[in-house]
C-alpha positions as CSV (number, residue, x, y, z in Angstrom):
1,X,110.0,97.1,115.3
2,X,113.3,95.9,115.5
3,X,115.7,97.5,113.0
4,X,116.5,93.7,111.3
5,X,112.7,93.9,109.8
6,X,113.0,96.9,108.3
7,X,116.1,95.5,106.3
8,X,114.2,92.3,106.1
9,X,111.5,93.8,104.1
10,X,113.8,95.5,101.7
11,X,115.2,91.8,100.3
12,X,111.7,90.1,100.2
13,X,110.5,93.1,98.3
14,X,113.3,93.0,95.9
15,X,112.6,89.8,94.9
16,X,109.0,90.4,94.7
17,X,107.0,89.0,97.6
18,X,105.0,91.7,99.6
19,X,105.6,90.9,103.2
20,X,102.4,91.3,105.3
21,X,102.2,91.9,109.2
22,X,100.1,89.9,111.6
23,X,96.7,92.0,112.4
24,X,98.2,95.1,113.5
25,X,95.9,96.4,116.2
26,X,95.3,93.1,117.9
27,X,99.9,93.6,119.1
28,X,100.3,95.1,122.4
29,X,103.6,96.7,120.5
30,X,101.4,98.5,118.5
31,X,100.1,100.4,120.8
32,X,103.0,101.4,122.3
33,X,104.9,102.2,119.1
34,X,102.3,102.6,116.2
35,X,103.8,105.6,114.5
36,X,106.9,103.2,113.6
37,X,104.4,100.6,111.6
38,X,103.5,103.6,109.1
39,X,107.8,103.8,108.2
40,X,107.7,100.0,106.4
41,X,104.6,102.1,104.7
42,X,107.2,102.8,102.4
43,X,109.2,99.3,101.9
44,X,105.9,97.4,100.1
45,X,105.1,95.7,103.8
46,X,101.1,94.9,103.4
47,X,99.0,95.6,106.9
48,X,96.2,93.6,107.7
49,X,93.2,95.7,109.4
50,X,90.7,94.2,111.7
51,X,87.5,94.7,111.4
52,X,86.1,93.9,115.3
53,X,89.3,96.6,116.2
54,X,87.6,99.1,113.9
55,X,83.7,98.5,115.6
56,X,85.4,98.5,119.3
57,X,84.8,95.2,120.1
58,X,88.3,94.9,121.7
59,X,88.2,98.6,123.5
60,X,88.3,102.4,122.8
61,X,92.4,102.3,122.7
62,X,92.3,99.7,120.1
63,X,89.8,101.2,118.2
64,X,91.8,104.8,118.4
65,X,94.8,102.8,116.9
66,X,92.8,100.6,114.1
67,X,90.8,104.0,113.1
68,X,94.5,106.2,113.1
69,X,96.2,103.3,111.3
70,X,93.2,103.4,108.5
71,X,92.6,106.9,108.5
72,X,97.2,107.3,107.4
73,X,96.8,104.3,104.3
74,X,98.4,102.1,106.9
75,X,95.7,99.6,106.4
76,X,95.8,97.5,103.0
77,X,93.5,94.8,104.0
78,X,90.9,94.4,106.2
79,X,90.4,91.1,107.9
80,X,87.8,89.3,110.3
81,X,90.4,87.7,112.4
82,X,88.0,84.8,113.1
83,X,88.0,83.0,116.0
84,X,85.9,80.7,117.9
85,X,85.7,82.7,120.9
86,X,84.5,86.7,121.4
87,X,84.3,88.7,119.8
88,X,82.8,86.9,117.1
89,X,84.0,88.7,113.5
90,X,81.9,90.8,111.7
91,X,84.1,92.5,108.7
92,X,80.3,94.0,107.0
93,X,80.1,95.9,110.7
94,X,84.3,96.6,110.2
95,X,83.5,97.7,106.6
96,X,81.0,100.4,107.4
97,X,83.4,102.1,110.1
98,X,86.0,101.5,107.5
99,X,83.4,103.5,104.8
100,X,82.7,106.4,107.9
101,X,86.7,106.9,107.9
102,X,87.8,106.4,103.9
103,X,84.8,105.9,102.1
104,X,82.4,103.5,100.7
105,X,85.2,102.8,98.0
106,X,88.3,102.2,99.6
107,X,86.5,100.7,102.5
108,X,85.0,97.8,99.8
109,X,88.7,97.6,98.3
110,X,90.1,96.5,101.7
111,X,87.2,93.9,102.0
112,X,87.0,92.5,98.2
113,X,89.8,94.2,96.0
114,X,92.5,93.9,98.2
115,X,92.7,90.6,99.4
116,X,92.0,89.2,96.2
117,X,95.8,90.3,95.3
């Protein structure tokens, strides 16, 4: 992530908008650099989940990163990423790998509660 987002996020949040990232898991960057999308943890920067990532519908790496970005808070929202072509979403299935990792609770939060902010 270049160094300009980081200071980026730090004047959107101070005058109170809540940047949120593109569907982390679905980036090729991501899986090259993941542990640098937990630092703007820490800035207010929202990240979007997906839930076809979580089921591996889009392979076992991506699914490694989705479930390691969900299972360190990195995850505030969790999205279907619809599209018309395959994988075709399915956030209940996302959900309930979301509920094996954080529970039924937050799992439901990042489906309902979360995006309704």
């Amino acid at each position: 992530m270049p160094t300009q987002m980081s200071d980026c996020f730090i004047k959107l949040g101070d005058r109170g908008l809540t940047p949120i990232l593109r569907i982390l898991s679905a980036t090729r960057s991501c899986s090259r650099h993941h542990s640098e999308l937990l630092n703007g943890q820490n800035r207010g920067v929202h990240r979007p989940g997906t839930a076809s990532a979580l089921t591996g519908e889009w392979g076992e790496r991506t699914q490694r990163i989705a479930r390691w970005l969900l299972e360190r808070s990195a995850v505030h929202v969790l999205a279907s990423d619809a599209r018309p072509e395959p994988p075709r979403p399915n956030l209940s299935a996302g959900r309930d790998a979301a509920a094996e990792i954080v529970g039924s609770e937050i799992a439901g939060a990042l489906v309902e509660d979360n995006q309704a902010q």
